[in-house]
N, C-alpha and C positions, 0 to 999 in steps of 0.2 A: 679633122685637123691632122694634119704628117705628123712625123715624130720633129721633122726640122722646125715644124710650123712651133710646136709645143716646147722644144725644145728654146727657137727665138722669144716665145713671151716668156719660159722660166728666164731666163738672160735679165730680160726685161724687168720683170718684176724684183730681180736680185740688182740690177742695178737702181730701179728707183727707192728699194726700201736703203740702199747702201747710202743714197743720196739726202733720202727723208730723216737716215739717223748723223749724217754730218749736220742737217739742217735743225734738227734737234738739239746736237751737241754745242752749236754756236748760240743758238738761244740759250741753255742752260750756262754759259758759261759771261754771256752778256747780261740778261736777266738776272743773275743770281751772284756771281763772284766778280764781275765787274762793278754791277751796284753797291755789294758789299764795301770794295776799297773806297769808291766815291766816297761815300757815309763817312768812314772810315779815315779819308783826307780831310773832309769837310768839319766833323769833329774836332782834327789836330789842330785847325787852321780858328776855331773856335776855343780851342783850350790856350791855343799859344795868342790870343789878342788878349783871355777873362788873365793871364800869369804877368803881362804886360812888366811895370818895375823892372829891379834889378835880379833877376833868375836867371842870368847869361848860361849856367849850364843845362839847368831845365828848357830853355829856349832853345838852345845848341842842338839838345836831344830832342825837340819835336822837328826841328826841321831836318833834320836826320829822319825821323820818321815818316815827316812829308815824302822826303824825296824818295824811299824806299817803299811808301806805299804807291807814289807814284810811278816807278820803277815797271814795279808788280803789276801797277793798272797797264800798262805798257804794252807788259809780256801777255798777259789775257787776253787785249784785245788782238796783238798778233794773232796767237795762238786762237783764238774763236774767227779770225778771217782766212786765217789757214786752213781750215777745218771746213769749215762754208763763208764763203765771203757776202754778206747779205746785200754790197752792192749789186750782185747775181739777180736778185728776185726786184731788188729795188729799181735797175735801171738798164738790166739787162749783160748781155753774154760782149758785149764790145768794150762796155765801159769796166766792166768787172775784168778782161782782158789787161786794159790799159792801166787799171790801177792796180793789180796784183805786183806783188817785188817776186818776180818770175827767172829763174836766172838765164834768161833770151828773151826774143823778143815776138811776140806776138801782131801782127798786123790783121784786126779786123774791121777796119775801115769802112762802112757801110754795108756793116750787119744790122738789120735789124734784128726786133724781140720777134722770139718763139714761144711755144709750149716753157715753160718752167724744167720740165721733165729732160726735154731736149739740150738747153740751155746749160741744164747742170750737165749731163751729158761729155758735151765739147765742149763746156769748161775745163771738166779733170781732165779730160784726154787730151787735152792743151797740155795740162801741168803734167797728166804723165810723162809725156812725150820728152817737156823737156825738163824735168827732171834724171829720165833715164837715157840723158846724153852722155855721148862717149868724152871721158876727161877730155879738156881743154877746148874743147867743141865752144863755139858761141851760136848756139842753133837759132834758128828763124821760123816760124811760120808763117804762113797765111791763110787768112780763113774768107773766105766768098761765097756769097750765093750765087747758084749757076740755075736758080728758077723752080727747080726741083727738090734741091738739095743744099745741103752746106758742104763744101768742100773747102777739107785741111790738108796745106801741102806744106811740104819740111825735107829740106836735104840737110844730109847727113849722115852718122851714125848712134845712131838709137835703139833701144833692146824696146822693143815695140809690143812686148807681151800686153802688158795693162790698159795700155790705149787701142789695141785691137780687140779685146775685150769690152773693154766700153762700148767703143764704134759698132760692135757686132751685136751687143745685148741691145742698141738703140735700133736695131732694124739695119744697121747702117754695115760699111766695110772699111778695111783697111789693108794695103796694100804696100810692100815694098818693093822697088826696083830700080837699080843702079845708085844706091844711095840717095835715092828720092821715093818718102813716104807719104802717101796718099790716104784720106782718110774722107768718106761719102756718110752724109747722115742726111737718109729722104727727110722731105719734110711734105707735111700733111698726111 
């Protein structure tokens, strides 16, 4: 094995344990503190039927508490699909595209499913991409299979560290020129 060779699977293996612990991280947050507030609403919504009569302020204050545990349930599930969005593993790299709140727009139109590994991959390097647009930019991608590969193309202005990183730890490349970024991830 080269040192490139050794050097592509550390990449590798740093990107999918990076991927394995967002994947963890949305379970424990769905699993564990999501279910907690359920419980937690479901209780309220059980104390304020057994208080029924005249408690208008006791009433007042569970539904305050309703609304603030549901709030909270809200922001966790944001925050655990942020993190790994489990539409990803459930339905694939197109549909987890489409329903991310991404701030541009994504176009993967007749992507099919990959490797899981891949998948999450060119998921984040989506999100880095446009994440790390230049202010007021409204960036665009697209993502296609060209038989061999998955190719992501995006113009614009983008600090393409993090998404060249991904792309390169997947075997894959990433390329800028004339304010058009190019990003290859073989497949098979």
């Amino acid at each position: 094995m080269t040192e490139d060779d050794e050097l592509r699977a550390s990449r590798a293996r740093l990107a999918d344990s990076a991927g394995t612990e967002r994947r963890r991280f949305e379970r424990a947050l769905h699993d564990g503190v999501q279910q907690d507030l359920i419980a937690v609403s479901v209780r309220l919504q059980l104390l304020r039927e057994l208080l029924g009569g005249d408690a208008t302020p006791a009433l007042e204050l569970l539904d305050e508490l309703q609304r603030d545990t549901h709030e909270a349930l809200d922001r966790v599930r944001a925050l655990a699909n942020d993190a790994y969005p489990s539409i990803l593993d459930a339905r694939g790299l197109s549909e987890a595209l489409r329903g991310a709140e991404l701030s541009g727009r994504v176009d993967a139109t007749g992507v099919g499913r990959h490797p899981a590994g891949l998948e999450r991959t060119v998921y984040f390097c989506c999100r880095a991409l446009l994440e790390a647009a230049a202010p007021g930019e409204e960036p665009a991608l697209t993502l296609r299979e060209t038989g061999r590969e998955l190719r992501l193309d995006a113009r614009g202005e983008f600090d393409v560290t993090a998404a060249r990183d991904l792309a390169e730890a997947a075997g894959g490349t990433l390329t800028v020129d004339r304010g058009c970024v190019t990003a290859t991830f073989p497949l098979g």
